[in-house]
N, C-alpha and C positions, 0 to 999 in steps of 0.2 A: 504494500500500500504506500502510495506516494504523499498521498495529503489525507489529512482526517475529512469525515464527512461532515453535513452540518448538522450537529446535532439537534438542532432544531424542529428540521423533519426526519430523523435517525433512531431509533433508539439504540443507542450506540453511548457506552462509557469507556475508558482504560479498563475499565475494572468489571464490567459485565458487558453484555452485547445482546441483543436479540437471536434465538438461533439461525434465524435465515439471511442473518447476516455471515454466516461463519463461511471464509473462506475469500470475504469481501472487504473485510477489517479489521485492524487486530483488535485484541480483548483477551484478559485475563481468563473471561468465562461467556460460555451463552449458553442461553436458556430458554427452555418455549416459553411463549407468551401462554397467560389464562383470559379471553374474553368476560369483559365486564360491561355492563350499562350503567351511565348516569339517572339516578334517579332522586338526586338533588336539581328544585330549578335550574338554579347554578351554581357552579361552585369554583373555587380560583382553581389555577393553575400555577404553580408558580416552578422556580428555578433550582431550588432545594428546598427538603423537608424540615421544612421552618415558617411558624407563622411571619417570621421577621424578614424572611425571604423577598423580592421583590416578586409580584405578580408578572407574567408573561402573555399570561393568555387568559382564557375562561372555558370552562365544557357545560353545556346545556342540557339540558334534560332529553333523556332520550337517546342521547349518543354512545355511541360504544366506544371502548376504552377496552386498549389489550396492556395488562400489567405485567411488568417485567421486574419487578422486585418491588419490596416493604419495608419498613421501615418506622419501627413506635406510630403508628398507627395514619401513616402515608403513603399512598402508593402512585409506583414510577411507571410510567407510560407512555402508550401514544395511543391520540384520538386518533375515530375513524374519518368523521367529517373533515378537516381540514391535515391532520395527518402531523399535528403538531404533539411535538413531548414535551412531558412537565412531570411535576410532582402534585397529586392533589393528595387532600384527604379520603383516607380508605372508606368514611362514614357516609361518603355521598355514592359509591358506587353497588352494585347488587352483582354477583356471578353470573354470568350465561352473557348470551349476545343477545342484543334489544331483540324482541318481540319486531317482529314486519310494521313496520308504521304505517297508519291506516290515513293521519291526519297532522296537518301542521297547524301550527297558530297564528294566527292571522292582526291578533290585537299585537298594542305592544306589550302589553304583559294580563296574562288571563290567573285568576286564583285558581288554587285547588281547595277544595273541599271534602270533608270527608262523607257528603252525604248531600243529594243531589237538593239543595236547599241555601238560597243564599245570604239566609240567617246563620249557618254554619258558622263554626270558626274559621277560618282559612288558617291551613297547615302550609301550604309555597306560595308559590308566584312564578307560571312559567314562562319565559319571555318572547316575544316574537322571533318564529323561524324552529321554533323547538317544534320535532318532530312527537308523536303519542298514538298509541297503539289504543284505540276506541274497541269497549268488550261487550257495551252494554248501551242503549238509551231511557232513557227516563223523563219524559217532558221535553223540557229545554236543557236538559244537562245531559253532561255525556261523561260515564264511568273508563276509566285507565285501564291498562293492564298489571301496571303495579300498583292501582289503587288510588283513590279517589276520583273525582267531577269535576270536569272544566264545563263552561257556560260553551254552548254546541255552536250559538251563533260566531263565538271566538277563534271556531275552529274551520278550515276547508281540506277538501279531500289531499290527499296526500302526493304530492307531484302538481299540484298547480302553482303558478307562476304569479307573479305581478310583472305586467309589461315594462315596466318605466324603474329601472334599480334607481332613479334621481331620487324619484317620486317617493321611494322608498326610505331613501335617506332624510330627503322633508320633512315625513313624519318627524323626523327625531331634533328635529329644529327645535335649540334649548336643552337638552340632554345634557349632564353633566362629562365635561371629558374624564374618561378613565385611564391608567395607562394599561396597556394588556384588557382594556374590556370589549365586550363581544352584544351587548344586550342597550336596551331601552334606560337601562337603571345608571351607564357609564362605559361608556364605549371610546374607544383612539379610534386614530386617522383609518389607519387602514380597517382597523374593526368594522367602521361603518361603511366605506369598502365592499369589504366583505360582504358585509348582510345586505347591501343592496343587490349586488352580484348574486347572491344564494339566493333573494327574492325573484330573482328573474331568473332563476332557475342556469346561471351563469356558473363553473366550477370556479372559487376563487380561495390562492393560498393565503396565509394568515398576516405576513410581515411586505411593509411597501416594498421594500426590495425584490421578492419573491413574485409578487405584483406587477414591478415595473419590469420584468424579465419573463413574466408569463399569460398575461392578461390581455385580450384583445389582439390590435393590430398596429407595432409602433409606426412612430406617424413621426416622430425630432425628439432629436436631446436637447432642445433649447427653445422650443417653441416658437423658435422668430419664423414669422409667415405662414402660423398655419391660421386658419381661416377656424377656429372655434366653437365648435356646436356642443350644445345639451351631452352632457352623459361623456366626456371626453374625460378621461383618467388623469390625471395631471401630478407630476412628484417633482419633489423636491428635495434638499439635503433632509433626511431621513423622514419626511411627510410625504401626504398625499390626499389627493379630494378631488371633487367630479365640480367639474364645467357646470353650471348650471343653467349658464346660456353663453354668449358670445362674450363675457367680460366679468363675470362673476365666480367664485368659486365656492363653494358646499362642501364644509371640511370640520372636522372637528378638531379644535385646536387648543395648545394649553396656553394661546395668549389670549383669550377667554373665558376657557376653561370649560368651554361648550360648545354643541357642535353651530355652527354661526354658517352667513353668510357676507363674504365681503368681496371689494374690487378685485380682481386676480392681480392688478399692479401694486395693488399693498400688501398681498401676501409675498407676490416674488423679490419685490426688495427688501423684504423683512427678514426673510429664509435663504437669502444669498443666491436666489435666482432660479430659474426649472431646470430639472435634469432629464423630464422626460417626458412625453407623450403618448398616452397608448389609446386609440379608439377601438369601441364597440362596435360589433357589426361589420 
């Protein structure tokens, strides 16, 4: 092996390895993975098993999660949706691979309950984009498969789309910035990215860079003379945010701290200028 991989999308340590990596990197040890489901709303991800750790990322309800070791009571992985590693807590995942999902969430964040009643106490909160395996109906509510009720109108069938990933990201207009967040409740640059992309049914990796290297169709590494439409990815030294029209930019930013709308010429001189252009379509 010439260079290490990125860990990032790898599950890959010195000191353990995934086994189907064996023979592609070194490592002390590899080991099968065990298939797990998120059946915490959500829950962090972070860089080591420490609450004091920085956050990375986030996993959502519903997702699968293959664990490759433990650790006082955190486990090391990599999700299936975007294919990212981290360390979560072991209390948020359940054994086996999700249940076939039947339906995604459509709000930006829908309750769970434990009893089709929305006098209930509410037990979660699952976020927009989280996938859920429906067992049962009842009224207006709809039963889980690991249990409890999301309100039905919250929910649409599973593989449907929203055309416009902008539109998507609108919604979230005012949303606190997170770093490493993936949800309604604090989301980063590329997080929101992401889930516009995943709303329109677009595969998109986790980190801008990743992004800027595999998303769409690049178009400049400096933007001088492109003619600017709706829905145009745009990056910058380690950011990134969608065109929102011909001179605007749709970003979630931490010199707000939310996700905003502003001139694209005040964000590129602010952030040392574009590095990149990728279109949709």
């Amino acid at each position: 092996m010439t260079a290490s991989p990125d860990p990032r999308r790898t599950p890959w340590r010195p000191d353990l390895a995934a086994a189907h990596l064996r023979g592609a990197v070194e490592s002390a040890r590899f080991v099968p993975g065990t298939p797990h489901h998120v059946t915490a709303g959500t829950v962090t991800l972070r860089g080591a098993p420490d609450e004091t750790a920085r956050q990375t990322s986030e996993l959502l309800y519903g997702e699968g999660f293959t664990v490759y070791d433990r650790q006082a009571g955190w486990a090391w992985g990599q999700g299936a949706r975007d294919g990212y590693v981290g360390w979560t807590r072991d209390s948020a995942l359940t054994p086996g691979a999700p249940a076939a999902a039947t339906h995604v969430v459509t709000a930006l964040r829908s309750f769970l309950f434990p009893l089709p009643d929305l006098k209930a106490p509410v037990t979660d909160a699952l976020p927009l984009g989280a996938e859920v395996t429906v067992v049962e109906e009842s009224g207006a509510y709809r039963r889980l498969a690991d249990g409890g009720w999301v309100f039905a109108r919250h929910l649409a069938p599973v593989g449907s789309t929203e055309p416009d990933p902008v539109a998507v990201a609108e919604r979230l207009l005012g949303v606190p910035y997170l770093w490493g967040g993936r949800t309604p409740l604090g989301i980063d640059c590329s997080g929101l990215v992401q889930l516009g992309l995943h709303r329109a049914g677009l595969p998109c990796p986790r980190d801008s860079d990743m992004q800027r290297g595999e998303v769409g169709t690049w178009l400049s590494a400096d933007g001088a003379g492109v003619d600017y439409r709706r829905g145009d990815i745009l990056f910058f030294p380690g950011h990134v945010g969608f065109m929102l029209d011909g001179t605007a930019l749709l970003h979630a930013t931490a010199h707000t701290m939310t996700v905003t709308v502003e001139p694209l010429a005040d964000v590129a001189a602010r952030a040392g200028g574009i590095t990149g252009v990728r279109r949709l379509g």
